[in-house]
N, C-alpha and C positions, 0 to 999 in steps of 0.2 A: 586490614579493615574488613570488616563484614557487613554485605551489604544485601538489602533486600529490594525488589522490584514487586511492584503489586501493579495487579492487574482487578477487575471486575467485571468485563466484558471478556477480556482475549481469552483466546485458549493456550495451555501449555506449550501447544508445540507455534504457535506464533513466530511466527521468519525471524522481524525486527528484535522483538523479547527475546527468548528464547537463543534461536542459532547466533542471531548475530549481535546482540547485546551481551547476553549472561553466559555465552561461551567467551568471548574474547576478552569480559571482565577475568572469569575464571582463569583463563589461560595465563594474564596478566598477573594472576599468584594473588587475588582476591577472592578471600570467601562469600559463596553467592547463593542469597534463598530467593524463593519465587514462588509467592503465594496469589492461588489461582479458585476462582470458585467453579466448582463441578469436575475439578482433576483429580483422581490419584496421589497421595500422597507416595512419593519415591524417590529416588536416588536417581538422576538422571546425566550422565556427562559429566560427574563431578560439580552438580546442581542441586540443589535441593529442594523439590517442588512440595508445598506444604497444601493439598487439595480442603478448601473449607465448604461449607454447606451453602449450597446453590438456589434462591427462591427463585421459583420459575414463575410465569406469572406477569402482572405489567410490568411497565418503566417503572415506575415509582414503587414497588416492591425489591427490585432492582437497585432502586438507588437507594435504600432504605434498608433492607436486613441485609442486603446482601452484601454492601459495603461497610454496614456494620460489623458485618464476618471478618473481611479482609481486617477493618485496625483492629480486632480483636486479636487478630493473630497475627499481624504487623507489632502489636503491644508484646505479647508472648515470642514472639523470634528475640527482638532486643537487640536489631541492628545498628553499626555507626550510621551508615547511610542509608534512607529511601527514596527509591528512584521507582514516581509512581504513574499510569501510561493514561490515564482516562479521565478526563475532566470532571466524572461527577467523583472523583476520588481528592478535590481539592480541599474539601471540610478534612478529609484523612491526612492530608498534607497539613495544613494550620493544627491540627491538632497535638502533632508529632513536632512539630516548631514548637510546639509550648511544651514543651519536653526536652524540647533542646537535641534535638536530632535535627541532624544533614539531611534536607530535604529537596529531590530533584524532583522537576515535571518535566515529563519527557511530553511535547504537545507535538502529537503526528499530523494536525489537521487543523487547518485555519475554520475555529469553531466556528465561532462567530456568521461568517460568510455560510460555511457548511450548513447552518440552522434554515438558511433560506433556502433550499433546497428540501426540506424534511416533506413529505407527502403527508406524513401523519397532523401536520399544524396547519390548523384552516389559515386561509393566505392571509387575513387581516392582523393574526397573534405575532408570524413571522419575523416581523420589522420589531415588534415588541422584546419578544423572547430575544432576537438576537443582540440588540440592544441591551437588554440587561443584562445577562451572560459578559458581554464584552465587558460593563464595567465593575461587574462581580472578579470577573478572572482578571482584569488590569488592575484590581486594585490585591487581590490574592498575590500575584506572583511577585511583588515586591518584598514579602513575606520569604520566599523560599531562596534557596543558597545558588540555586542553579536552572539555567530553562535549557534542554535541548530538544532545540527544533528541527525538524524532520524533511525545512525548506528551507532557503535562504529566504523567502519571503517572509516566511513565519518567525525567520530570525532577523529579517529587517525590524517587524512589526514591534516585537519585545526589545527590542535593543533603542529603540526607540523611547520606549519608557524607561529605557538606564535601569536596565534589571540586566544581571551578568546572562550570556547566553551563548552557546557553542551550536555550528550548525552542523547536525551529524545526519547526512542524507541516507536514503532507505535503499543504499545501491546493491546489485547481485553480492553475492559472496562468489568472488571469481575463484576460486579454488574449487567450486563445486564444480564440476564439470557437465553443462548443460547444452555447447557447443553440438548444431548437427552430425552425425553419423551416419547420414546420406547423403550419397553424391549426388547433385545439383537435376542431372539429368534420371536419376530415380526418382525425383517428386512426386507425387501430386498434384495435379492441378485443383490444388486447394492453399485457402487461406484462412489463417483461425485469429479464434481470439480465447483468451482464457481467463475465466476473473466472474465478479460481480454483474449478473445479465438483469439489463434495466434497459429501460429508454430513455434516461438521461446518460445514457453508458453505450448509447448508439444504439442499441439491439434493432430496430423497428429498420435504421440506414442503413446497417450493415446487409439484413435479409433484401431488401429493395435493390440495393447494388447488386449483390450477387445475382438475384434474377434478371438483371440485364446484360451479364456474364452465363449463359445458361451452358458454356461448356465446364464450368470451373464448380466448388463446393465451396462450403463454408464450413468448418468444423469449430463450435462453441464446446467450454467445458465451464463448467460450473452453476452454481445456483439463482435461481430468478429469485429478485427480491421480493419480490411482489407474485403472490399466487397467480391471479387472472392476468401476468403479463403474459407467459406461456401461451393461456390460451386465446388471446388474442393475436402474434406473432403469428403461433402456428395455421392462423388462416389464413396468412398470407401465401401468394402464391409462390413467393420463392422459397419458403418452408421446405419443398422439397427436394431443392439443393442440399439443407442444412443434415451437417452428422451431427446428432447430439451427445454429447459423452458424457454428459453430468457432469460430477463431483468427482474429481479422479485426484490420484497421489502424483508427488512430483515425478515418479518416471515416466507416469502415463502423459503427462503434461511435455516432457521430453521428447517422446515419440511424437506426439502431433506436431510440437516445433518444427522436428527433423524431417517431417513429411510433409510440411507448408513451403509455399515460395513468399509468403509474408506474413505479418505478426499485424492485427486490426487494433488501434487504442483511439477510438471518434469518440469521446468523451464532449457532451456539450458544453460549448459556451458559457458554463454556469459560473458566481463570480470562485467559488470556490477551487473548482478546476482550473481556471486562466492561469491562476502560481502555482498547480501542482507539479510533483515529478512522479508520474505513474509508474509505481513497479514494473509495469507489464512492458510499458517501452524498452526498459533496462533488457530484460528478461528474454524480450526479444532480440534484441542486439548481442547480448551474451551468448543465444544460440545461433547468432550468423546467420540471420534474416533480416531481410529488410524490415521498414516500419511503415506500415501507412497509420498517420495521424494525425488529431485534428491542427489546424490552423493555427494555431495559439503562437503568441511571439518566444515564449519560453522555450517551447516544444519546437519551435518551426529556425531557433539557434542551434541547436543543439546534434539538430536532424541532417540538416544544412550543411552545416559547419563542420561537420564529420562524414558527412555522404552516407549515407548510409537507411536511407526511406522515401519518401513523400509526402507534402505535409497538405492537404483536404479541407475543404470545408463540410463538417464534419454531418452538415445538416443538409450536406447537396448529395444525394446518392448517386448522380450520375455523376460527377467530379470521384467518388469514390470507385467506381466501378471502371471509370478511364485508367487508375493508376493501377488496379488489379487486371487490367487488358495491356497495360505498359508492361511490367513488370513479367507476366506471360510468355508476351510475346517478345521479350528482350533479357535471353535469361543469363546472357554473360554479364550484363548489366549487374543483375537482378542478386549476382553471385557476388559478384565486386561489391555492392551496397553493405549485403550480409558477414563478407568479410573486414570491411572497414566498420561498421559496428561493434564485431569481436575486437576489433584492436582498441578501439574509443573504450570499451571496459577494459580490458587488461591495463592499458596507459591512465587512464581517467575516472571512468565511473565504476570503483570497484566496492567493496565495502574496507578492503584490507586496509584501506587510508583511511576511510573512518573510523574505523575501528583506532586507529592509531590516536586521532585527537581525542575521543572519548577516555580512553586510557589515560593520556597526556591530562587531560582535563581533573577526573577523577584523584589523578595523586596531588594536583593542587589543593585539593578537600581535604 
């Protein structure tokens, strides 16, 4: 079969899309395209990235030429199946059903809940927009051949309206080798976080804990969503704990692991968050560190259950800064956490099993 993924927001080299979707379709001995706006058309892994013309510009140019690019060339590829990753791609999905193509939505993010979260929507549209999105997309996905959700919560939710649905979680790719390469007692006394920097993403708790850790650092990498978060942060007084790394590649992100004695994921209380499964806890636990994270009952099973972190309330900094002075100062502990997280992914949360029911799933189509 020949199968295409369309994207309108991701980028090519995208984890989920990409390494761990459209490699392990292809490995499966399925032909696989993957049309992307603002990539490189190329030959990639035995992939084939089809780059269309990118409007840059608002949302709604966005969701308007630019998705019109993707089915243009979703029409032109002339796949059996589309397996497509972004909500506003669902008119591309019904339209490709009236064609009579095999049509998956892969939904990574409980929209709906996620919409009340947007900064960009004055708080009164919130309750609105989210409300209708949910009954535009509950009444869409009954339409399509397949939903795979990206939580069990999100596969509660759809399975719930008796639409077929496989839950394929966003776990490390254990074969990649991400495991520390420092010995416990060469560390740092530093602890990181790597990912989207917000302050609904902790950034504001994480800086206030550490200044009350004033022997220890804090090493962030990645992008502020938001311009003036930066520069507000930065005036905070424990800013000058913090190592900034930006925007780094997965090695660089490697190296900060293997020199942290813990991995930060205090994502707030938002409803969206409470059913997430953060890459970044995985990712942590994959490199044999502990977790400190927020409180969530998901998060606070999983954590628990396996030994292997602390679970925070994610809006108390000084509860955050207690378990970064635990862990410190208890570093046989601190080692023992980090190695039963590596085991919990080898045994548990790998992608190599998911990867297997997607397969499984696909030759049912």
């Amino acid at each position: 079969m020949k199968i295409c993924h369309l994207t309108s927001v991701h980028p090519a080299t995208d984890i989920r899309i990409f390494n761990k979707e459209c490699i392990t379709l292809r490995i499966a001995g399925f032909k696989v395209d993957f049309v992307v706006p603002g990539a490189t058309s190329e030959f990639v892994g035995g992939i084939q990235i089809h780059g269309v013309e990118k409007i840059e510009g608002s949302r709604y140019k966005r969701m308007t030429h630019t998705v019109r690019r993707v089915f243009e060339k979703a029409l032109e590829i002339d796949a059996d199946i589309y397996h497509f990753h972004d909500p506003e791609l669902i008119p591309v999905g019904l339209k490709l059903k009236k064609k009579n193509k095999i049509v998956i939505y892969d939904v990574h993010e409980d929209v709906p809940r996620q919409i009340l979260t947007k900064k960009w929507l004055p708080g009164y549209s919130k309750q609105i927009v989210s409300f209708i999105f949910e009954m535009y997309e509950n009444i869409s996905v009954k339409k399509f051949d397949l939903i795979v959700a990206a939580t069990p919560h999100i596969e509660e939710r759809f399975k719930k309206l008796k639409v077929r649905t496989v839950n394929v979680n966003n776990y490390p790719i254990q074969t990649v080798n991400v495991e520390s390469n420092v010995s416990w007692s060469n560390k740092k006394d530093m602890v990181c976080y790597a990912g989207g920097l917000s302050a609904l993403r902790g950034m504001n708790e994480m800086i206030d804990a550490i200044e009350l850790q004033p022997m220890m650092k804090l090493g962030i990498a990645g992008r502020f969503s938001v311009n003036n978060e930066r520069e507000t942060v930065s005036q905070k007084k424990g800013w000058s704990q913090v190592i900034e790394y930006g925007y780094v590649d997965q090695k660089t992100v490697k190296e900060i692991y293997s020199e942290s004695i813990a991995g930060l994921v205090l994502l707030h209380p938002m409803p969206s968050y409470l059913v997430s499964l953060p890459v970044k806890m995985f990712e942590y636990m994959s490199a044999g560190i502990p977790v400190i994270a927020s409180d969530f009952p998901l998060w606070k099973e999983i954590i628990n259950t396996n030994k292997c972190g602390i679970c925070v309330n994610p809006l108390n900094p000084e509860e955050i800064a207690k378990a970064i002075s635990y862990l410190r100062n208890n570093p046989t502990e601190a080692e023992e956490m980090g190695r039963n997280g590596r085991k919990a992914i080898e045994n548990i949360y790998n992608w190599e099993q998911e990867g297997e029911k997607l397969v499984e799933v696909y030759k049912t189509l």
